[in-house]
PLY file of the C-alpha trace (Angstrom):
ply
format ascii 1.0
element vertex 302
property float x
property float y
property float z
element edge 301
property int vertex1
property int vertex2
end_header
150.90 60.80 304.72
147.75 61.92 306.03
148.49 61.17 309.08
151.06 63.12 309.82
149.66 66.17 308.00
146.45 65.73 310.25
148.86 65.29 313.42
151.01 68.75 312.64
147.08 70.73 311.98
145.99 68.88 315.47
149.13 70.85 317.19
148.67 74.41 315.88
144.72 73.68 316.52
145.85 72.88 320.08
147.97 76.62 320.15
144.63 78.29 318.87
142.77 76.82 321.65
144.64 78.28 324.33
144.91 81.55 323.10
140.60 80.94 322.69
140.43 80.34 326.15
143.19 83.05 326.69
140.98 86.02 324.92
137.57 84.65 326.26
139.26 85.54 330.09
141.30 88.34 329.11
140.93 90.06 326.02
136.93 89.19 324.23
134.85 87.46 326.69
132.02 87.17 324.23
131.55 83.96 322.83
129.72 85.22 320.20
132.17 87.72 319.19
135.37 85.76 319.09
132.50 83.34 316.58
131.93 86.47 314.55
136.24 86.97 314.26
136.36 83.41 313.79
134.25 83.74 310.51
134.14 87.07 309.10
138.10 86.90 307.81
136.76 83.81 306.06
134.64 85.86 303.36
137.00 86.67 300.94
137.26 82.93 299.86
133.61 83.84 298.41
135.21 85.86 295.73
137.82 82.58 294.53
134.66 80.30 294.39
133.25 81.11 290.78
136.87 80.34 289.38
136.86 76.82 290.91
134.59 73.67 289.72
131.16 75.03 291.12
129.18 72.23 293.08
125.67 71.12 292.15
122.50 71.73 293.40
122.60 69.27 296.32
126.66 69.51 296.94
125.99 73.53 297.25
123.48 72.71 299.98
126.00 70.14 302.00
128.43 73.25 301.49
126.07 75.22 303.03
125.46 72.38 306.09
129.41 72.22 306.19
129.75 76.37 306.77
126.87 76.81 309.19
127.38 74.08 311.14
131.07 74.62 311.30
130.50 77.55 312.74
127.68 76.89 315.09
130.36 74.22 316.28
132.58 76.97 317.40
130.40 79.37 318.97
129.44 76.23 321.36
133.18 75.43 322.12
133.81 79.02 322.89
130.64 78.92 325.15
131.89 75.71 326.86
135.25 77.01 327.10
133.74 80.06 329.00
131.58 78.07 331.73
134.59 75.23 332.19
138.62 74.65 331.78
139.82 74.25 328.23
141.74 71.66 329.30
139.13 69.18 330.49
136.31 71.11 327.70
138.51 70.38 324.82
139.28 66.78 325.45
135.39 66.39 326.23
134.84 67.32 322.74
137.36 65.49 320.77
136.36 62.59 322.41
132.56 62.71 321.06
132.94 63.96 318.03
134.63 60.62 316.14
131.65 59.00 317.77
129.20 60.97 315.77
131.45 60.79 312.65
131.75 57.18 312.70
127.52 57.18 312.93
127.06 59.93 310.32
129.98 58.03 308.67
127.45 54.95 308.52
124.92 56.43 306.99
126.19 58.56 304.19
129.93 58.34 303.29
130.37 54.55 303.94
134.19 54.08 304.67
135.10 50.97 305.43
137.62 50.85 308.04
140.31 48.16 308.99
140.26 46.58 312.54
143.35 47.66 313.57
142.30 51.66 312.89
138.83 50.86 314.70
141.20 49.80 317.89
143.14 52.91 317.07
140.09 54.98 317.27
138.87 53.54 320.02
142.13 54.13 322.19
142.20 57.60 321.47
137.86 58.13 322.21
138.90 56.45 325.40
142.02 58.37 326.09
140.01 61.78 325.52
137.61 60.68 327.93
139.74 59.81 330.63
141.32 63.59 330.08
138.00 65.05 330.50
136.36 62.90 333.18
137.14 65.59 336.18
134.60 68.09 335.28
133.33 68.57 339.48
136.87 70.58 339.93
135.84 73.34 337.90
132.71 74.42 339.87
132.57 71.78 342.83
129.14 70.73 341.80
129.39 67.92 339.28
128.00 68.58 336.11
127.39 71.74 334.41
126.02 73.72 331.62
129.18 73.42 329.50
129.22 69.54 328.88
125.77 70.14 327.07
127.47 72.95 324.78
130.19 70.41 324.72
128.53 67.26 323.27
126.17 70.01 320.78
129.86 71.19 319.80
131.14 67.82 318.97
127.75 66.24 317.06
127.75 69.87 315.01
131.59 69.21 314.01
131.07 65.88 312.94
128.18 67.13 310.77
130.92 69.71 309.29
133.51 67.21 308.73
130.83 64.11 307.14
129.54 67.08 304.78
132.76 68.55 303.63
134.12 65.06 302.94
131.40 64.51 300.30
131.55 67.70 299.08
135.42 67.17 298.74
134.66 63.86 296.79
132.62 65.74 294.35
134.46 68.93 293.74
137.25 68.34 294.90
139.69 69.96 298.08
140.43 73.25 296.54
136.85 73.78 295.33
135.14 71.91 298.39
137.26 73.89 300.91
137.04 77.33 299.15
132.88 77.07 299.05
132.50 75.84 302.37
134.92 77.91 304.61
133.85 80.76 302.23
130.18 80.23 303.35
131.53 80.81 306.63
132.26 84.51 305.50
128.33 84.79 305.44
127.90 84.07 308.59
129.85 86.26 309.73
127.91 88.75 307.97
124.36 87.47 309.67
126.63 88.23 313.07
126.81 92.04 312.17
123.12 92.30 312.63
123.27 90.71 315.88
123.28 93.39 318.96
126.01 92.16 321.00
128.41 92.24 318.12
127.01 95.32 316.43
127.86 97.06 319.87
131.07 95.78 320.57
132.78 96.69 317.41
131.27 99.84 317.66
132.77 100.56 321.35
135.86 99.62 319.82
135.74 102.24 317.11
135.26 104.95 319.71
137.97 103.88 322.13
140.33 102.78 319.86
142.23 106.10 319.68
142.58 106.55 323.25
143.11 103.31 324.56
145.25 102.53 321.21
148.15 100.40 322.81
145.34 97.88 324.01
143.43 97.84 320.93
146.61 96.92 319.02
147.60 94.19 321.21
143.94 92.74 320.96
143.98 92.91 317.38
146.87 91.20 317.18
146.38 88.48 319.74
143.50 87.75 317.82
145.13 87.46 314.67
147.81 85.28 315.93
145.02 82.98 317.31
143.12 83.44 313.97
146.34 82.40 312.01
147.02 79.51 313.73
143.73 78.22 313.63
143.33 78.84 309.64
146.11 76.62 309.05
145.62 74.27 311.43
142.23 73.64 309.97
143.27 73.76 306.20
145.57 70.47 307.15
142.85 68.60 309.19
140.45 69.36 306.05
143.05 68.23 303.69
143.42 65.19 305.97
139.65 64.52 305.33
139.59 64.80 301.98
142.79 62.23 300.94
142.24 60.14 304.23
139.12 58.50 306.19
137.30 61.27 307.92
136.78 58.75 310.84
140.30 58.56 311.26
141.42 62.31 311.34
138.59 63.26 313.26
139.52 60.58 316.24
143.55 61.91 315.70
141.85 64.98 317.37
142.23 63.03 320.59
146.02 64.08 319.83
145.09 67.98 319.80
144.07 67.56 323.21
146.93 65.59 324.70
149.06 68.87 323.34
146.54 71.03 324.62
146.87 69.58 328.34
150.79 69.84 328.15
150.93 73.33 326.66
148.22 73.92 329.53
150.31 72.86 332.36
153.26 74.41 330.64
151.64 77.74 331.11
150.43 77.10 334.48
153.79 76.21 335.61
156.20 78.76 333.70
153.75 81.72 333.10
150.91 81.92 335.52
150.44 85.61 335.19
148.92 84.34 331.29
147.89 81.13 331.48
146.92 79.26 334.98
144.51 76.39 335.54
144.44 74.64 339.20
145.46 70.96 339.37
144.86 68.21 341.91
147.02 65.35 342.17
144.07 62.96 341.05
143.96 65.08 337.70
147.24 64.80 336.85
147.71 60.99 337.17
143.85 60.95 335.26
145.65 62.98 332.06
148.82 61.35 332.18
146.64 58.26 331.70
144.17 59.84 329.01
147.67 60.99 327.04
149.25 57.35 327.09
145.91 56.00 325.39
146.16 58.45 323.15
149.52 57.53 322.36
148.83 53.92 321.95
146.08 54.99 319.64
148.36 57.32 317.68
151.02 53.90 317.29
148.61 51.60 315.64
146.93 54.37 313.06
150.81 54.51 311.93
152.39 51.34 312.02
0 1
1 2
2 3
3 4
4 5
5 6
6 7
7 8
8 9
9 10
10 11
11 12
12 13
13 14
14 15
15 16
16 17
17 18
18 19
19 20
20 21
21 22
22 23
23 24
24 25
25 26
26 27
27 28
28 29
29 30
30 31
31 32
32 33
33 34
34 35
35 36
36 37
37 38
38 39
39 40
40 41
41 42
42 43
43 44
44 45
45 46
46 47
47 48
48 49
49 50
50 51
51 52
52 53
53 54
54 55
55 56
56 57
57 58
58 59
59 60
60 61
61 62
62 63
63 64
64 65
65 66
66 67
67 68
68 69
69 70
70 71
71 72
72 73
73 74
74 75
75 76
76 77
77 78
78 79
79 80
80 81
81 82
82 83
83 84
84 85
85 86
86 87
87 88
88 89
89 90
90 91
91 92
92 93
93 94
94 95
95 96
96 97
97 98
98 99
99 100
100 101
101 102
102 103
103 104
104 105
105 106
106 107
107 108
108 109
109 110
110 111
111 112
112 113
113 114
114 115
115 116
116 117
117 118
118 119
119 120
120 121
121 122
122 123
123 124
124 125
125 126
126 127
127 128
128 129
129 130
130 131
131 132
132 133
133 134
134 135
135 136
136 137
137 138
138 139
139 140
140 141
141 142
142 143
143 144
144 145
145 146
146 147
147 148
148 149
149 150
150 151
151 152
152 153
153 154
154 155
155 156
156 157
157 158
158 159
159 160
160 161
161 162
162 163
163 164
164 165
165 166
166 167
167 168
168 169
169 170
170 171
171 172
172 173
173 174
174 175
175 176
176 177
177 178
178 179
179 180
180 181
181 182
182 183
183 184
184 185
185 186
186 187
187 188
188 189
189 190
190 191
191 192
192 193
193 194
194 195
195 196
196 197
197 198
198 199
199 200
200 201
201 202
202 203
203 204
204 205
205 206
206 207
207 208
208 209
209 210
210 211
211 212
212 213
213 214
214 215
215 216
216 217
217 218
218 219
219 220
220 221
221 222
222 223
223 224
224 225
225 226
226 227
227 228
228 229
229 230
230 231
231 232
232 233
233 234
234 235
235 236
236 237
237 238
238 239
239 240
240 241
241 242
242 243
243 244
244 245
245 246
246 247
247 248
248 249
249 250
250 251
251 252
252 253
253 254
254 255
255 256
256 257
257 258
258 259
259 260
260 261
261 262
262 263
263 264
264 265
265 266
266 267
267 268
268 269
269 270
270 271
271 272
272 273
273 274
274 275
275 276
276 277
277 278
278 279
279 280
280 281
281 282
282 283
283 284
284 285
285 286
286 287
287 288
288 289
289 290
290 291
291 292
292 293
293 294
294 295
295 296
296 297
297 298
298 299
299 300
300 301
């Protein structure tokens, strides 16, 4: 059951993160900012909290490590994203981040994990790899500054994930969710104070009125992007907390096979939006990555 629930969050995550890479380019090429909209609609949840079971002491402060590095987490995707192609940045990440789960996983939660979901998880590490491998196309010059925001993406997910799955053990999902993505409201209160973001939304005020047409379409390409990544996460969360967390978080190997289809869907059908260049070597490469994923995929079902 989780599973599937996981797989269906994996595919709207996989919409999100081409509109993220579709806003940093044309619409909010601010990292931080589209970090600050990521969080701020989040606050709210801080006002349900008191009404559900209230954590302890130490499960408030994993809530807290959940929330901030949740959102640390994204701000390095979105500056990855920036520097390379989503579709070799993503897979880059989702292949890293079950390895730091399954480490953190170790040390604090303690699944224990059958041999045939270990192969699983290891088919679909590998087949996220092999997706991202090609990283010299995107600048001609080997590596670059976005694998390092990569990998610092990935190891402060898995931190996010290992923390809400305790808190989720000792709260519960409702409560555990509620206090940790309502944490993220507060950072997206700290972002207020930061210039860049302080600035922006103030320009925006001011030209809202005459360039209103353009702010509109913003707004609402945001909150499409927003929506679908709400959503998306509640299910992967909800994964977590009724599944293994080492498990759902290697399934995100899945999110980036869709990500690299949708991708070249775009590329192909609507350019004028959406267009990343592809060499014959990179397709056979993620045709390859996307069959290991698959295999992976078969024996976490069967």
């Amino acid at each position: 059951m989780y599973l599937l629930v996981a797989l269906v969050g994996y595919f709207l995550l996989a919409g999100a993160q081409i509109l993220d890479k579709f806003i940093l380019e044309k619409s909010v090429p601010r990292p931080l900012l589209l970090t600050f909209y990521s969080t701020i609609f989040l606050l709210p949840l801080i006002w349900v909290a008191p009404f559900l079971p209230i954590p302890n002491s130490a499960g408030f402060l994993v809530a807290i490590i959940s929330a901030f590095a949740f959102s640390a987490a994204l701000y390095a995707m979105y500056r990855g994203f920036f520097i390379s192609e989503v579709s070799h940045m993503g897979p880059f990440i989702g292949a890293i981040i079950p390895v730091f789960v399954l480490l953190l996983n170790f040390w604090f939660v303690k699944e224990t994990i059958s041999q045939m979901s270990l192969v699983g998880v290891a088919l679909l590490v590998v087949g996220s790899f092999i997706m991202c491998f090609e990283f010299s196309q995107v600048n001609k010059s080997g590596l670059h500054w976005g694998i390092l925001w990569g990998i610092l993406s990935a190891f402060l997910f898995a931190i996010s994930h290992v923390a809400a799955k305790l808190l989720y053990v000792q709260v519960g999902f409702a409560s555990g969710l509620v206090w940790s993505r309502g944490l993220m409201g507060v950072v997206g209160i700290l972002l207020l104070f930061t210039p860049i973001v302080r600035k922006t939304l103030f320009d925006f005020s001011k030209k809202q009125n005459s360039h209103k047409n353009s702010s509109l379409r913003q707004v609402a390409l945001v909150g499409t992007n927003k929506a679908l990544g709400a959503v998306g996460e509640l299910l992967i969360q909800y994964s977590i907390a009724i599944g293994s967390v080492v498990v759902v978080s290697a399934m995100a190997g899945s999110q980036y096979a869709l990500l690299v289809i949708g991708v070249a869907l775009f590329t192909r059908f609507a350019p004028r939006w959406f267009k990343e260049v592809y060499f014959r070597k990179e397709i056979y490469q993620e045709v390859i990555g996307i069959l290991f994923i698959a295999a992976g995929l078969a024996l976490l079902i069967l």
